[in-house]
C-alpha positions in Angstrom: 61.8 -15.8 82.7 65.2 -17.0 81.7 64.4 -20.0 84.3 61.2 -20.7 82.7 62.8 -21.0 79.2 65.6 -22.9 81.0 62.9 -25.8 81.7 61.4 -26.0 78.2 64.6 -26.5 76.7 65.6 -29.3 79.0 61.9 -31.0 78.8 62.2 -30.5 74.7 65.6 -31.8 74.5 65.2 -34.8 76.7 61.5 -35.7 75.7 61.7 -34.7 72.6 65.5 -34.7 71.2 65.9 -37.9 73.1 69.2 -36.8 74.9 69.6 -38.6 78.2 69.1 -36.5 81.1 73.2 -36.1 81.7 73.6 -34.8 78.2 70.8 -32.2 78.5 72.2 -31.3 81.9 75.8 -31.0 80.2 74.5 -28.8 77.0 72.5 -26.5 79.2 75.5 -25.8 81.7 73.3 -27.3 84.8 74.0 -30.3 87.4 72.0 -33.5 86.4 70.4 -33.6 89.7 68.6 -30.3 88.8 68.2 -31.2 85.3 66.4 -34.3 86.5 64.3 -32.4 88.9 63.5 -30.0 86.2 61.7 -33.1 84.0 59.2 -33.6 86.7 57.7 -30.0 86.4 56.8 -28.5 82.9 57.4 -24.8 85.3 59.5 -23.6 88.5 56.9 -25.1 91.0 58.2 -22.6 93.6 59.3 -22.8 97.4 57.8 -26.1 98.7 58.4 -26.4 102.2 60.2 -30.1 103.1 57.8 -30.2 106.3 54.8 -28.7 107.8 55.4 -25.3 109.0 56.6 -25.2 112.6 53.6 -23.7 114.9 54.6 -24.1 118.7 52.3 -21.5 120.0 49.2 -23.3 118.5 49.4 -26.8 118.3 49.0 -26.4 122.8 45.6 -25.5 121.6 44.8 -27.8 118.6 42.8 -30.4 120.6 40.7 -27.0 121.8 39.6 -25.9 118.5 38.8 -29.4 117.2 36.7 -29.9 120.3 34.8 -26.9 119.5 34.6 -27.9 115.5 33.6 -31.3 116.5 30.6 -29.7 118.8 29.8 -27.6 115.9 28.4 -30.3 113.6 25.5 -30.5 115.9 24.7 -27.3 115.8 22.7 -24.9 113.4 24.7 -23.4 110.1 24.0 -20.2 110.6 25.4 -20.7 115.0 28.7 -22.5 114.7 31.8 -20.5 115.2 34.0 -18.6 112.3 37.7 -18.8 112.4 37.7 -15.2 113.9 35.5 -16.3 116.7 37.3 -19.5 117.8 40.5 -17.3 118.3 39.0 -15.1 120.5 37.6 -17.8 122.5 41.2 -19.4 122.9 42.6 -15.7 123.6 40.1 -15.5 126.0 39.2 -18.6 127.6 42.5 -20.5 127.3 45.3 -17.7 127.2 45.9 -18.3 123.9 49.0 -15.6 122.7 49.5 -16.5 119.1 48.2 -15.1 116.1 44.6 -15.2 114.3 46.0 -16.0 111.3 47.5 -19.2 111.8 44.1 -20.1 113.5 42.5 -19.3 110.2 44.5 -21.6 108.5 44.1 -24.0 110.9 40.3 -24.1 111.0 40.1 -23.9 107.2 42.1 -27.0 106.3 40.5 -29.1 108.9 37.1 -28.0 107.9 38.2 -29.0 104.0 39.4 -32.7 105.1 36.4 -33.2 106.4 34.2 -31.8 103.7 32.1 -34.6 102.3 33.2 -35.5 98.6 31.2 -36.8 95.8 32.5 -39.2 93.0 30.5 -39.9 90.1 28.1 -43.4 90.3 28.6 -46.6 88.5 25.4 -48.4 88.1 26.2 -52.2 87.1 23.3 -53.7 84.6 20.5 -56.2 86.7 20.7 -53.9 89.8 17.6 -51.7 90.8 16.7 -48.7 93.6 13.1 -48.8 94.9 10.8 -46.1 97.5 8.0 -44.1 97.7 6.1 -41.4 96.9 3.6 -39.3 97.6 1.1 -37.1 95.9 -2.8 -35.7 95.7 -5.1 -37.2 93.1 -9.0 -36.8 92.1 -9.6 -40.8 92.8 -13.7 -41.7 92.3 -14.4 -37.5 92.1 -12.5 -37.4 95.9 -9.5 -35.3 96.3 -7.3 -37.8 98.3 -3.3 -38.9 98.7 -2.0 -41.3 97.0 1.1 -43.4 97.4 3.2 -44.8 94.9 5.6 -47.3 94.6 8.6 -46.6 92.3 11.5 -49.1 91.0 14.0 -47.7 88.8 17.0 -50.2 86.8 19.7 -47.0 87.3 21.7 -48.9 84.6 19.3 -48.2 81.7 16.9 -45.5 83.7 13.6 -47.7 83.0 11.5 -47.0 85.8 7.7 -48.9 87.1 5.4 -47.1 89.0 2.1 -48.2 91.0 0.0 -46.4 92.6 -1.9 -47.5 96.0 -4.1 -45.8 98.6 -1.6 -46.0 101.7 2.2 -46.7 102.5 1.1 -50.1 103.8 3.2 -54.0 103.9 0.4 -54.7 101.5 1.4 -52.4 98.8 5.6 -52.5 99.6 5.2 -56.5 98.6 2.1 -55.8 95.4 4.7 -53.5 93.8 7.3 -55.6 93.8 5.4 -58.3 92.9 3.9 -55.9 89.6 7.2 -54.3 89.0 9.2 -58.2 88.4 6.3 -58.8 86.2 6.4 -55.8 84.6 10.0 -55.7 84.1 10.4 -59.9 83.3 12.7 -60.7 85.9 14.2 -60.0 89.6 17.0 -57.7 90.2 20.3 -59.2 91.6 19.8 -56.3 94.4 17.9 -53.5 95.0 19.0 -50.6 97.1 16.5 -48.8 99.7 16.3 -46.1 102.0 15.4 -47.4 106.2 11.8 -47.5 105.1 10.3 -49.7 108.5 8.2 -51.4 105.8 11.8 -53.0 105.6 13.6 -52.3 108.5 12.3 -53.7 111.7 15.8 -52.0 113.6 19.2 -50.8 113.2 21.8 -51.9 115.5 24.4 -50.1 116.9 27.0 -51.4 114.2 24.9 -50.3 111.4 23.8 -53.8 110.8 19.6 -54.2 109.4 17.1 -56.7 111.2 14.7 -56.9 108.8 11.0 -57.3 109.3 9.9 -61.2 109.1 7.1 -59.7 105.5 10.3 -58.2 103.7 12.7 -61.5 104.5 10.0 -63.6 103.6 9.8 -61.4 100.4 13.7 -61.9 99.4 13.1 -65.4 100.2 10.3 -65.5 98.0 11.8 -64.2 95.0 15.5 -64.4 96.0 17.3 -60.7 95.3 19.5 -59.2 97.5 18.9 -55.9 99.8 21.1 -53.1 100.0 20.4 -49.9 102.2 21.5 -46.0 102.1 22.4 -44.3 104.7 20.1 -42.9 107.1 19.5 -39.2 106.4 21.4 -39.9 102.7 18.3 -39.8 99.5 21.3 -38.8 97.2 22.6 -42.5 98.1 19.4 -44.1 96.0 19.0 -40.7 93.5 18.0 -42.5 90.7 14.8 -43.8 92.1 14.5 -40.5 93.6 14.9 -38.5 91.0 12.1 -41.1 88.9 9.6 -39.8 92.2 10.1 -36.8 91.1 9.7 -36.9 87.5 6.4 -38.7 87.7 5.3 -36.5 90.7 5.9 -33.0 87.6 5.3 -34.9 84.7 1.8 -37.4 85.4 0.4 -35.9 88.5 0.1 -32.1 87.7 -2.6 -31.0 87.0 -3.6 -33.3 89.3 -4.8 -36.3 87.5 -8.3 -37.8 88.1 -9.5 -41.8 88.0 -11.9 -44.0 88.6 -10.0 -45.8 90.9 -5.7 -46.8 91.2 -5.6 -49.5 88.7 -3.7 -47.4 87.2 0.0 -48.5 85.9 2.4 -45.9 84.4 4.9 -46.9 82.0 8.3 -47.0 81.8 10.4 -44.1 81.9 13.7 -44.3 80.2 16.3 -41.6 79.4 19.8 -41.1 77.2 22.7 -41.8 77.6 26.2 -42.8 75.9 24.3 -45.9 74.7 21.3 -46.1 73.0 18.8 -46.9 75.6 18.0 -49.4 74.0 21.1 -51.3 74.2 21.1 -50.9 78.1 17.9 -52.0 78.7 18.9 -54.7 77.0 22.2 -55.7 79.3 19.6 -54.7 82.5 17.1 -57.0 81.1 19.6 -59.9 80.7 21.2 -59.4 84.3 17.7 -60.1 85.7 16.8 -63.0 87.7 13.8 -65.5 85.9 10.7 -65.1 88.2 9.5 -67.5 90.2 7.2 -69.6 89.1 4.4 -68.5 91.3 4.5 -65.1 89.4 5.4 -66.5 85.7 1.4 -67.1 85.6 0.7 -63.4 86.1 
């Protein structure tokens, strides 16, 4: 306790007081070393160890247990080895002698710097995610799937959406085409998942060949592509998450029509900024639309 108090008064008279760290050091009856250590903690932080603990008996075996966490990732959840069963494989299998617990440890901070980590998004004005969905509707008194095509501006949250009978190259261009008009302008970039409507291959170094429809598209009204990773829908949530919403909010019940010339409107939500205000700074980020479509 007396060590505790010991800090505050050094941190109050230095930070506070506005003694120099050799005065504090000299009034409290301590070396300025310590004194200047002390300044750097607002508590004792405790024993910290000036290197990694010294483990001879398992680092023979640490290539074995990341051999067996790497063959893990490819396995079910619910089938891939706890800490207590990878010891008794090395106890067994590879003569390992030393203790379960430092295996523990071992196999928990591996698993932990390799846990994927999330960061919260930025999404910069005139940028916009685009996909699919899919859903049942009553179209001309026939239950039937439909398939819509969503663009969302993630800086502002206004969202387009189109509905067409199929998935087809035909409807990936139409709702582009409907959502620039809709929206004024052309995004500077607009982010998709490895839809094939797209994405003719994927190369070993990650790098798209796109089909020659979707190039001629980008040609056409000249934006920029940008692609998540394969597996990854959180990587384009926003357009997800505006599938969704439309799939709860205008599809159930489901909904019944003549036919799909059917447009829903935009769908915006809050945020720090009047929405308002960030359509706005989307809308200005846009690129004009080409000519051909200015007519529309």
């Amino acid at each position: 306790m007396k060590l505790v108090e010991l800090y505050a008064r050094i941190c109050y008279a230095v930070r506070i007081e506005w003694l120099s760290r050799r005065e504090a050091a000299r009034r409290f009856g301590t070396d300025p070393r310590t004194a200047a250590k002390m300044l750097s903690f607002s508590v004792p932080p405790g024993y910290r160890r000036s290197r990694p603990a010294a483990r001879p008996k398992l680092d023979l075996f640490v290539a074995v247990i990341d051999r067996i966490l790497e063959e893990d990732k490819g396995r079910p959840a619910k089938q891939r080895h706890t800490s207590k069963r990878v010891f008794e494989r090395l106890r067994d299998e590879h003569g390992y002698g030393g203790g379960l617990t430092v295996v523990k440890d071992y196999v928990l901070a591996r698993r932990q710097r390799q846990r994927e980590m999330f960061v919260p998004l930025r999404h910069d004005a005139g940028h916009a995610q685009a996909d699919f969905g899919e859903a049942l509707a009553v179209i001309g008194g026939m239950e039937r799937t439909i398939h819509f095509f969503a663009m969302d501006l993630p800086h502002s949250d206004a969202g387009f959406v189109q509905a067409y009978p199929a998935e087809t190259t035909e409807a990936f261009c139409a709702g582009h085409v409907a959502a620039f008009v809709f929206f004024g302008g052309v995004p500077a970039s607009i982010l998709y998942d490895n839809t094939k409507l797209a994405v003719a291959r994927i190369l070993g170094d990650g790098t798209r060949q796109r089909t020659r429809v979707f190039s001629e598209l980008q040609s056409h009204d000249l934006f920029a592509d940008r692609f998540g990773r394969p597996g990854k829908g959180n990587d384009k949530g926003k357009v997800e998450g505006l599938v969704g919403w439309i799939r709860q909010n205008y599809l159930v019940p489901l909904p019944r029509a003549a036919s799909l010339a059917r447009r829903f409107g935009d769908r915006l939500r809050g945020h720090d900024a009047m929405i308002g205000e960030r359509l706005a700074r989307d809308l200005a980020c846009l690129h004009e639309l080409p000519f051909a479509l200015r007519r529309l």
